[in-house]
VEXTI-567018 format. One record per residue (C-alpha): x negated, y, z negated; chain; residue number from 1. Coordinates in Angstrom, 1 decimal, m for minus. Layout:
X, Y, Z, A, NUM
...
END
This chain:
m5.3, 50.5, 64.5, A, 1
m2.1, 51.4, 66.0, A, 2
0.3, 48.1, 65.8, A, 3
3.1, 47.9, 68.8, A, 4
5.7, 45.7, 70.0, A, 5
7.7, 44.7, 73.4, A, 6
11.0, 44.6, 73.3, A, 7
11.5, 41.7, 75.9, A, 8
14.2, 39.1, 75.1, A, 9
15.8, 40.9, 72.9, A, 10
19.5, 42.1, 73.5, A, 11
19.6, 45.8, 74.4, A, 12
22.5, 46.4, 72.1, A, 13
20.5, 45.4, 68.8, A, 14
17.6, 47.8, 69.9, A, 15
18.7, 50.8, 67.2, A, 16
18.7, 48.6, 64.1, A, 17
15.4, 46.8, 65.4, A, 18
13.2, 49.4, 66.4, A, 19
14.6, 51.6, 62.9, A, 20
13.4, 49.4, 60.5, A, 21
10.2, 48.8, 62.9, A, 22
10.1, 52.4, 62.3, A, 23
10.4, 52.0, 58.5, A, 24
7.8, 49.4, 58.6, A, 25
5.2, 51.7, 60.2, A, 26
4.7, 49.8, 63.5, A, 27
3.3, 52.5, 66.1, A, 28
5.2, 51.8, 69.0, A, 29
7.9, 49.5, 70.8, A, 30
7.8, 48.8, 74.8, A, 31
10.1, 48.4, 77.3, A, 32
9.1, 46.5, 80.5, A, 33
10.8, 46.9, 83.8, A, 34
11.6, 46.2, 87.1, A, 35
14.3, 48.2, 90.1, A, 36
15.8, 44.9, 92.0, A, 37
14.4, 41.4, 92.5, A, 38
14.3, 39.6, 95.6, A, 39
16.6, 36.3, 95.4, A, 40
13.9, 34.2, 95.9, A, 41
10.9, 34.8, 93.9, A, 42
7.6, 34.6, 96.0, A, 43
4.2, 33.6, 94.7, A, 44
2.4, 37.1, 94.0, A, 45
2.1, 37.9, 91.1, A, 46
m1.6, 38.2, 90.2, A, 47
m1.9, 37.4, 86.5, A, 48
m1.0, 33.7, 86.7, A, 49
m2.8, 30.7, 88.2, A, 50
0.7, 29.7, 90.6, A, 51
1.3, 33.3, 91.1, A, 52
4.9, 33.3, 89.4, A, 53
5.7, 35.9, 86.5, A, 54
6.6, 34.5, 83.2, A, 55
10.4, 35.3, 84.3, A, 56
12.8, 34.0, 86.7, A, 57
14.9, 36.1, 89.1, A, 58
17.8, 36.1, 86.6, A, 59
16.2, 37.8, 84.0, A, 60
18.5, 41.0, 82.8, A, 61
16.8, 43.9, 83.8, A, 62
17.3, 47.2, 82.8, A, 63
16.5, 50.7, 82.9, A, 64
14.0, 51.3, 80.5, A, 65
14.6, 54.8, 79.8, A, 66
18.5, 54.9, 79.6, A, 67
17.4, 51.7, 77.1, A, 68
14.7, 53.4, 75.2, A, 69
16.4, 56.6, 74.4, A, 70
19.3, 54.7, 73.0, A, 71
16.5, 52.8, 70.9, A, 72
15.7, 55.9, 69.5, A, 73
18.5, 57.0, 67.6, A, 74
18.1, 57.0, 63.5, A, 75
13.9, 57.0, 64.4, A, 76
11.7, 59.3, 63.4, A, 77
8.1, 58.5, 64.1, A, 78
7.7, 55.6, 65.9, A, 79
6.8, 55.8, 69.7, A, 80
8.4, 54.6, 73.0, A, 81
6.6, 53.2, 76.6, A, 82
7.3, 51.5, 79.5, A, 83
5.1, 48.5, 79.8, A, 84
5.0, 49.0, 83.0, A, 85
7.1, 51.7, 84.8, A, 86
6.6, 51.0, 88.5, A, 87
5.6, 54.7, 89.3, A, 88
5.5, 55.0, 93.8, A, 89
9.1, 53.2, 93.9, A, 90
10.7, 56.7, 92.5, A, 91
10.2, 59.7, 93.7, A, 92
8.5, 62.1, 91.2, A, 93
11.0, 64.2, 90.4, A, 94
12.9, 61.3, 89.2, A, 95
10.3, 59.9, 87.4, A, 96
9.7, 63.4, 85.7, A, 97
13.1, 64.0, 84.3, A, 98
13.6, 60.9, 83.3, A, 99
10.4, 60.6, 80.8, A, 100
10.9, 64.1, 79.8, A, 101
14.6, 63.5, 78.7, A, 102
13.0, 60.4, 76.4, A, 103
10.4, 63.0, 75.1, A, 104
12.5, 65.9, 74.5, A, 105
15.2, 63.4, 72.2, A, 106
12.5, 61.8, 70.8, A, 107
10.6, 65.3, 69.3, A, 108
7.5, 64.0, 71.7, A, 109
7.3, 60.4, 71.4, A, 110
7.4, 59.0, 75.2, A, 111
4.7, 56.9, 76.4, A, 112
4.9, 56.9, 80.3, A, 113
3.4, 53.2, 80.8, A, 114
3.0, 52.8, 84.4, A, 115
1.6, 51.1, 87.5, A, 116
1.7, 50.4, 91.3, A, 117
3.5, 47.5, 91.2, A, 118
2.6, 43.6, 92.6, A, 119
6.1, 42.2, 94.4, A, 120
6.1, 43.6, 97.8, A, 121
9.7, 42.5, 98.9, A, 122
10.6, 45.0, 96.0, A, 123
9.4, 48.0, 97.4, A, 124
10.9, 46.7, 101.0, A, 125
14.1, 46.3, 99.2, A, 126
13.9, 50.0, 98.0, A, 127
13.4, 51.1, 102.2, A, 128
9.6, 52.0, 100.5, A, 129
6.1, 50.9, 102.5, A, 130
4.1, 49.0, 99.1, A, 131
0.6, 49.1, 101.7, A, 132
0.0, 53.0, 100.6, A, 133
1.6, 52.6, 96.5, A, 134
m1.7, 53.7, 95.1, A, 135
m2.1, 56.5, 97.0, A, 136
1.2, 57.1, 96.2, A, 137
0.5, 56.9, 93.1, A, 138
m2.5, 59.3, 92.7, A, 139
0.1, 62.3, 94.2, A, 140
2.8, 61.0, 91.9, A, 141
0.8, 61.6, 88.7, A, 142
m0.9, 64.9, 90.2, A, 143
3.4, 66.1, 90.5, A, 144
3.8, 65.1, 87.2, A, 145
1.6, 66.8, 85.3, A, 146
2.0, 70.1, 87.3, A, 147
6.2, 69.9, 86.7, A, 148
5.1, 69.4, 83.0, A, 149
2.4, 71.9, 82.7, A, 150
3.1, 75.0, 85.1, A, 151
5.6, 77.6, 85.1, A, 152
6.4, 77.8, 88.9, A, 153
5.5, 74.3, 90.8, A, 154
4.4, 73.4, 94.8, A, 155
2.7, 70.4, 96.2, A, 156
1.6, 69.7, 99.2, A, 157
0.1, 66.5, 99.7, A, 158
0.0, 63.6, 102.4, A, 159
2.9, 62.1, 101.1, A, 160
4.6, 64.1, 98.8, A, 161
5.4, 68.1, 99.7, A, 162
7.8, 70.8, 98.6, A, 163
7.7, 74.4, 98.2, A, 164
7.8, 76.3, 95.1, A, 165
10.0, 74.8, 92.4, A, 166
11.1, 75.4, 88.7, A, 167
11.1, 72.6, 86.1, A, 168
11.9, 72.7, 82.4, A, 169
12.0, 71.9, 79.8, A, 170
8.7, 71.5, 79.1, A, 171
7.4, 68.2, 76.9, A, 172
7.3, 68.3, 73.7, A, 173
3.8, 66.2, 73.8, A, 174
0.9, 68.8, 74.5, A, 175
0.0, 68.9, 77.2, A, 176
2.6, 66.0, 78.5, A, 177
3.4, 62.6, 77.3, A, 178
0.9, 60.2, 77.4, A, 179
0.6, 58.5, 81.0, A, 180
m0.9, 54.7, 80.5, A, 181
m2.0, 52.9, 83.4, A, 182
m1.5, 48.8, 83.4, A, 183
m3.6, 46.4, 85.9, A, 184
m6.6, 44.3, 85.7, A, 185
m7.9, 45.4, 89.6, A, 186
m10.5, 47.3, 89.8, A, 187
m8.6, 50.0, 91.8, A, 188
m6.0, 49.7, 88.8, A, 189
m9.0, 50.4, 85.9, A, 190
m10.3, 52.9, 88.2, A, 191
m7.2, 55.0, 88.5, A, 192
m6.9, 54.8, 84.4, A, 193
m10.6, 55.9, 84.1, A, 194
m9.8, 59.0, 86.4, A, 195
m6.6, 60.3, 85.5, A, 196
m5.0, 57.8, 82.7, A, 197
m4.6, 58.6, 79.1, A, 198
m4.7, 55.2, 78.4, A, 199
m5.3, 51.4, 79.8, A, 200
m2.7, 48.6, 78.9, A, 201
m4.0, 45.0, 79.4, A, 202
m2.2, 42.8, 81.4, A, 203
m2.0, 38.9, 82.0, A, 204
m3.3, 36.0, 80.3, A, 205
m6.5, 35.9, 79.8, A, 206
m6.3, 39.7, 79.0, A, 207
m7.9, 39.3, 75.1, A, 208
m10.8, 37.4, 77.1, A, 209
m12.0, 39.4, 79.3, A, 210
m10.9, 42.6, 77.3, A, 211
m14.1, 43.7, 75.4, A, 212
m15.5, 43.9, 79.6, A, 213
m12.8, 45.7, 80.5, A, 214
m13.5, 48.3, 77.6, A, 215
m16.8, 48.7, 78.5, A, 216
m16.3, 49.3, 82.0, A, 217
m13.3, 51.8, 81.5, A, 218
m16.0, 53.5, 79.2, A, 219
m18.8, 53.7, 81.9, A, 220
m16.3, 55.6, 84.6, A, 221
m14.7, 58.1, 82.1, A, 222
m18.4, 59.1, 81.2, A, 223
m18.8, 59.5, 85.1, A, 224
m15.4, 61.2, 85.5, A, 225
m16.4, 63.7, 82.8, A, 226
m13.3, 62.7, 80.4, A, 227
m15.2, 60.7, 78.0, A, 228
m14.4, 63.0, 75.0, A, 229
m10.4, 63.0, 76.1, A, 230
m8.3, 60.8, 74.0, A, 231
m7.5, 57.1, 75.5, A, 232
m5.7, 54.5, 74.2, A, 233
m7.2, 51.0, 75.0, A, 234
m4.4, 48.3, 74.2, A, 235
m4.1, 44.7, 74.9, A, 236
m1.6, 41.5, 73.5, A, 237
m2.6, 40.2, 70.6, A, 238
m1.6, 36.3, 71.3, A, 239
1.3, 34.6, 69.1, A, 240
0.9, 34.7, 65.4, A, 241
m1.8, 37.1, 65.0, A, 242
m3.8, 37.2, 61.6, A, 243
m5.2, 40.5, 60.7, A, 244
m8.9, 39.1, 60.9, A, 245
m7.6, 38.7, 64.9, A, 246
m6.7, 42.2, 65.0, A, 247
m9.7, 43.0, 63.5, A, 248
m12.0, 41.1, 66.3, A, 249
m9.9, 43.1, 68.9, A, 250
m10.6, 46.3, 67.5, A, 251
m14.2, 45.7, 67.2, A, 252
m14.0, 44.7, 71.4, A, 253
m12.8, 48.4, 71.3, A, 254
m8.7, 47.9, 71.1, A, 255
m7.3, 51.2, 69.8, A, 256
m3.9, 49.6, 70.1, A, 257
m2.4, 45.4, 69.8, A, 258
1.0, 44.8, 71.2, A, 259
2.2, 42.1, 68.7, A, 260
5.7, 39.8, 68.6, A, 261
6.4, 40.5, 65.0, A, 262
8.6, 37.5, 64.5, A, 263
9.0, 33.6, 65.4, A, 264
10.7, 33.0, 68.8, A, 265
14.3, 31.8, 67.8, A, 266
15.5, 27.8, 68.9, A, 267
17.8, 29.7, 71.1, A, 268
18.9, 33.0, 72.1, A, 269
17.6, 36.3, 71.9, A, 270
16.5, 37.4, 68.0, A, 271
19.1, 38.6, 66.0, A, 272
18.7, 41.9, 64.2, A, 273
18.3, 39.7, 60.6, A, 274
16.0, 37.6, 62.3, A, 275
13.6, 40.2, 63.6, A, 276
13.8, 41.9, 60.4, A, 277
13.0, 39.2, 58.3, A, 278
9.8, 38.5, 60.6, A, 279
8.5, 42.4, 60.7, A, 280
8.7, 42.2, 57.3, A, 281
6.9, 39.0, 57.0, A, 282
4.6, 40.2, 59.3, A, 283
4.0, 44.1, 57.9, A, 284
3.5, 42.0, 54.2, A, 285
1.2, 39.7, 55.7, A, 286
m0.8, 41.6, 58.8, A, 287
m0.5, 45.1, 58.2, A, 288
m1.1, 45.7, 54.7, A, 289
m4.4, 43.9, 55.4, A, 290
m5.5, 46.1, 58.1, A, 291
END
């Protein structure tokens, strides 16, 4: 069972000394999530709560997630890095391609592109972008991808992407290409990770409930799609204070992967680096070495 972590609330600036001794703990992975701009009023859309709200206000500090990540990085040496989730048709693939293969190539191979369509329309009209067409968008934008990653000498011409022959390197260091993890509880959105994910991230509250469906369903398609023997990550929250006989239950639903909070949420402020320490190390003592 691979044991990861989000890196919300916490100060960017105490990322190094977090994630490293997360690293020297053994936890798997760390995520990053993210969003481009914010509209400053937020509307009711988002679709994994019952008032359609996110769990974060319009003032939130938002960051990029890959300048952030590859500064997380430094003094690590195996644990991974994803975006949980990158909104993949507001950037143009190109974009999108250098900057995950930057965070791979520092990293020796340890980028997770964690990625969907997106929910808030006003942010895609903020960016000049249409949001009706973002999954077919987002279909072309993965096709790019793992041509600029795989092939020597790169064209595309699709309904809304096209360009003529181009060069792109380097080339990952993850064979064939980093991981690319699709997030989303539609149906469209577990279609899409059936057909051409390498993973499925769970998303929402509710997610552990209705995971074990979710699994089996993801399961179906990829037999359908013929990709049923690649490797796929299924991960989903684990809930606060997670015991290991939770974890335990999640990997029986078919979880290959729990995204834990590894420490108590502070009176106030964002964790310290001693705080977060002292609670991975409670919780490695207590949770890992049991699983």
């Amino acid at each position: 069972m691979k044991i990861g972590f989000n890196l919300a609330g916490i100060s960017p600036r105490r990322y190094p000394l977090i994630v490293a001794k997360a690293d020297e703990l053994g936890f798997e992975s760390c995520w990053q999530p993210e969003h481009l701009i914010w509209p400053a009023k937020m509307p009711p859309q988002y679709p994994y709560s019952e008032d359609g709200l996110p769990p974060v206000t319009v003032d939130v500090p938002t960051f990029d997630p890959w300048v952030n990540l590859a500064f997380a990085a430094a003094g690590t040496t195996q644990i991974k890095f994803g975006t949980n989730v990158y909104i993949l048709p507001l950037r143009h693939p190109f974009v999108t391609a250098r900057a995950v293969i930057t965070l791979d190539y520092v990293t020796g191979g340890r980028a997770i592109l964690g990625c969907g369509v997106g929910w808030l329309e006003e942010e895609f009209e903020l960016a000049g972008l249409e949001s009706k067409n973002r999954g077919a968008r987002t279909d072309e934008i993965v096709e790019i991808l793992k041509k600029l990653w795989t092939e020597d000498v790169i064209e595309f011409h699709g309904k809304y992407y096209d360009f003529g022959p181009v060069k792109f390197q380097p080339k990952p260091v993850a064979k064939p290409h980093p991981p690319i993890e699709f997030g989303g509880d539609s149906k469209a959105a577990l279609r899409r990770a059936a057909r051409i994910g390498d993973g499925w991230l769970s998303i929402g509250a509710g997610a552990q409930e209705k995971f074990e469906e979710r699994v089996k369903q993801l399961t179906q398609w990829r037999k359908e799609y013929g990709r049923e023997k690649e490797p796929f990550d299924f991960t989903v929250g684990a809930g606060p204070e997670p015991t290991a006989d939770t974890i335990k239950r999640l990997e029986e639903k078919g979880a290959t992967r729990v995204l834990v909070t590894p420490w108590p949420t502070p009176e106030r402020g964002s964790p310290t680096v001693e705080h977060a320490s002292r609670g991975m190390e409670e919780f490695a003592n207590r949770v890992m070495a049991k699983i």
